[in-house]
N, C-alpha and C positions, 0 to 999 in steps of 0.2 A: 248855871244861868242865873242872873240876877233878876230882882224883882222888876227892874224897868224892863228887860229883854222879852221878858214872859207877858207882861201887859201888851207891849208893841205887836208881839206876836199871836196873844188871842182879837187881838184888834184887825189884824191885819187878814187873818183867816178868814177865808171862805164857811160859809155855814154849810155843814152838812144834811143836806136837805135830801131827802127820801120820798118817794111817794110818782104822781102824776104832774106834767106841768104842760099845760095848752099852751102851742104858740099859734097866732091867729096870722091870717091871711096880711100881707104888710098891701096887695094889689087885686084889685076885682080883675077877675078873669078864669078862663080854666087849668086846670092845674095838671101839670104833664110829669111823669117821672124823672128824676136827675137824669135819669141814665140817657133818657135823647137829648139833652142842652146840648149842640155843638162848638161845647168846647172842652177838651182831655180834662181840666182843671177840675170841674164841676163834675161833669160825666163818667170819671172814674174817681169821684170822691177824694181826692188831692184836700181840698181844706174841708171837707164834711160832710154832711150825710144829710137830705132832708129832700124837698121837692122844690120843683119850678110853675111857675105860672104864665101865663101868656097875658100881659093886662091887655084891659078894656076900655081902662080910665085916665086918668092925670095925674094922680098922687100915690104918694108909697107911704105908707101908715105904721107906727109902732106896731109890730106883732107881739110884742110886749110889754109887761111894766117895769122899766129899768129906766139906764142910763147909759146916754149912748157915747160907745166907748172913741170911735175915727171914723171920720166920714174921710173920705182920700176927696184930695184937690180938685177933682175933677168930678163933683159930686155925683158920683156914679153909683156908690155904695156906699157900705155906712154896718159899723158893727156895733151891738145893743148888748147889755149885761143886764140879768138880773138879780134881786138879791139872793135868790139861792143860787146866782153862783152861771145860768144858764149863759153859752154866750151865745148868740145867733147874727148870724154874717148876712144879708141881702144886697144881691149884684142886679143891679137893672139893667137888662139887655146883654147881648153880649158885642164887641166892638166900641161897648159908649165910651170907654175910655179915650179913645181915636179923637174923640168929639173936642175931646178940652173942654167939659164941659156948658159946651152947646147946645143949647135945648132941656137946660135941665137946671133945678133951683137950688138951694138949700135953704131948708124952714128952720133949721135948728142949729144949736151949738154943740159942740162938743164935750162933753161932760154937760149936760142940760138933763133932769131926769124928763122922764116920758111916761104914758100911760098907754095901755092898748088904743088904740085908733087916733092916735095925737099923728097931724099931721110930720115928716120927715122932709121928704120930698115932692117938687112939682115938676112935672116935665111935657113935654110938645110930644105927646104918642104921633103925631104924623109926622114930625120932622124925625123924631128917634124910628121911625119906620123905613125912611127914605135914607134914612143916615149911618143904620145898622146894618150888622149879619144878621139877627135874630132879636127880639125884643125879650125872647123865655128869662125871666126872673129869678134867679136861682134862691132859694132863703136855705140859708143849711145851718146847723149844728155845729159850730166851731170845736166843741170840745168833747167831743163822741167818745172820748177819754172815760168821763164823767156819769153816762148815760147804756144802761141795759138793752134797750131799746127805743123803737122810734114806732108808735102806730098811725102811717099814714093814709091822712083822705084821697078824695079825688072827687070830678067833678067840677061844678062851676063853685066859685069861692066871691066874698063879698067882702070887700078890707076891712078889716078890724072889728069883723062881725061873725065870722066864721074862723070854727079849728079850723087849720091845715093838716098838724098832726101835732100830734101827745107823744112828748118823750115818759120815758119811766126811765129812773133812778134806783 
């Protein structure tokens, strides 16, 4: 391997990152187990592992300090990287897709860094009420690959002011 190869690829790697990493609440509300969202995707852990929320409020908040990786066209959800590497997926509601984006904003860009509680999303909790199956917020763990474990809260939560839960690495 050449010297250019080896720079590209210590550049291009992930930092190995060890230890504790809080991801915070992205929506004020109470927080309900994956396992009841109904929908298979979530509820049996299809793209990852973490909890749901039932919001209270209008906005959905960096549950991390990263960069956010695709918000999908119908600003429904939206996936976040951190520098060590974490990825974290947040789906609001289930059904919003349905919507085409109806009832719901986007505050940010795509590749835009973010900090915990940096607004993401805005959305119409009464119209996403009338317009859903369910409003439960799923935030998971995309890459549970990566991660030992997951210690999760419960209870009522407060965006970007509260853990949700702590992976360990």
């Amino acid at each position: 391997m050449g010297f250019l190869s080896r720079v590209k690829r210590l550049i291009s790697a992930k930092p190995e990152v060890t230890g504790k990493i809080s991801i915070y609440a992205p929506v004020s509300g109470k927080v309900v187990p994956i396992e009841h969202v109904p929908d298979a995707v979530f509820s049996e852990k299809i793209v990852g592992d973490g909890l749901a929320i039932e919001p209270t409020d209008q906005h959905v908040v960096a549950p991390i300090d990263g960069y956010i990786g695709k918000i999908f066209e119908t600003n429904h959800a939206f996936s976040i990287e951190s520098s060590q590497g974490v990825e974290i997926f947040v789906h609001l509601g289930i059904g919003t897709v349905e919507l085409r984006g109806n009832g719901l904003k986007r505050l940010v860009k795509e590749g835009q860094e973010v900090k915990v509680g940096d607004p993401i999303l805005a959305f119409d909790l009464d119209y996403l009420k009338e317009h859903t199956d369910s409003l439960l917020t799923p935030v998971l763990v995309a890459n549970m690959e990566d991660v030992e474990r997951l210690d999760k809260k419960n209870g009522q939560m407060q965006a970007g002011k509260d853990v949700l839960f702590t992976l360990v690495r």
